[in-house]
C-alpha positions in Angstrom: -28.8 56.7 68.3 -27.8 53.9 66.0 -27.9 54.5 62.4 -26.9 51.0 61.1 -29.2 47.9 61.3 -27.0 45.8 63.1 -26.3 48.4 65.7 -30.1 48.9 66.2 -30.6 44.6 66.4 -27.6 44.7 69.0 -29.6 47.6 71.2 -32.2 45.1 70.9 -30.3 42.6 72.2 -28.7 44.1 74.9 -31.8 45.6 76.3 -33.1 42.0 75.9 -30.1 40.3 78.0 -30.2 42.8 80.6 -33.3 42.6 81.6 -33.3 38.7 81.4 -29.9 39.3 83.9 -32.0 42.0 86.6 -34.7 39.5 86.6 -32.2 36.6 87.6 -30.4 38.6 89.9 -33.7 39.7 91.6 -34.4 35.5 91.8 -31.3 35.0 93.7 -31.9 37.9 96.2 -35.2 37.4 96.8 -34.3 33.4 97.3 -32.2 34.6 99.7 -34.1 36.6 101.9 -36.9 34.1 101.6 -34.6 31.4 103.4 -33.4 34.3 105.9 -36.8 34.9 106.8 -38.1 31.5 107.8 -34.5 30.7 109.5 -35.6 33.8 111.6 -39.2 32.4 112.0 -37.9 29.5 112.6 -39.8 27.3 110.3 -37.1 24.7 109.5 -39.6 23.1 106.8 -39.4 26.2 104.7 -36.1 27.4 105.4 -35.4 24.0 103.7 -36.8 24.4 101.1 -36.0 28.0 100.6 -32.5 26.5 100.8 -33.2 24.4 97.8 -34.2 27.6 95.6 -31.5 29.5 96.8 -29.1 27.0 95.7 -30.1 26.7 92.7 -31.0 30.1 91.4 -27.8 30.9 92.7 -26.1 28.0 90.6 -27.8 29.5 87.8 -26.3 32.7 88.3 -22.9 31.2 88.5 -23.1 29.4 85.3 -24.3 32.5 83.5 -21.7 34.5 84.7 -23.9 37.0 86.5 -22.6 36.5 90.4 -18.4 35.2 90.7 -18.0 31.6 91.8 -16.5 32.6 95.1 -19.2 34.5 96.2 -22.1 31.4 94.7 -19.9 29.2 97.2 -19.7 31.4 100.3 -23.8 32.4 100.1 -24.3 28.7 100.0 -22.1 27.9 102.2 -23.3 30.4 105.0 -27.4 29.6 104.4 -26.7 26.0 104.9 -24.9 26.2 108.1 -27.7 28.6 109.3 -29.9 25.8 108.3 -28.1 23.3 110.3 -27.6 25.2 113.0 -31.6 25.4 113.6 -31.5 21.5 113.7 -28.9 21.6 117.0 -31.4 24.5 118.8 
């Protein structure tokens, strides 16, 4: 345990920041699934919009440092051609 007061404020802070980080992360996965879901259900209205969210929680993500750039890109990239791919069907 800390002793020192600035060790205690940065407990504070970290506990802060991680849990401000899990609830992100939960955003992005639950986007995710959301726009999986109505793909599947084949609802092309909400997997649109889905998309949207998606897109930008996972933007978010990136510029917070929480999910790596490569990864950001290749999740969008995959949900929108699923997307698109309903269009053609």
């Amino acid at each position: 345990m800390a002793n020192v007061a600035n060790a205690k404020k940065k407990i504070k802070q970290i506990n802060k920041r991680t849990l401000e980080h899990t609830m992100l992360k939960s955003t992005v996965k639950n986007a995710i699934k959301n726009t999986d879901k109505a793909i599947l259900a084949g609802n092309r209205e909400a997997a649109e919009r889905y998309l949207k969210l998606a897109i930008k929680s996972l933007d978010n993500a990136k510029s917070k440092g929480l999910v790596h750039k490569n990864k950001v890109d290749r999740e969008k990239s995959r949900l929108t051609l699923k997307v698109n791919k309903m269009e053609v069907k």
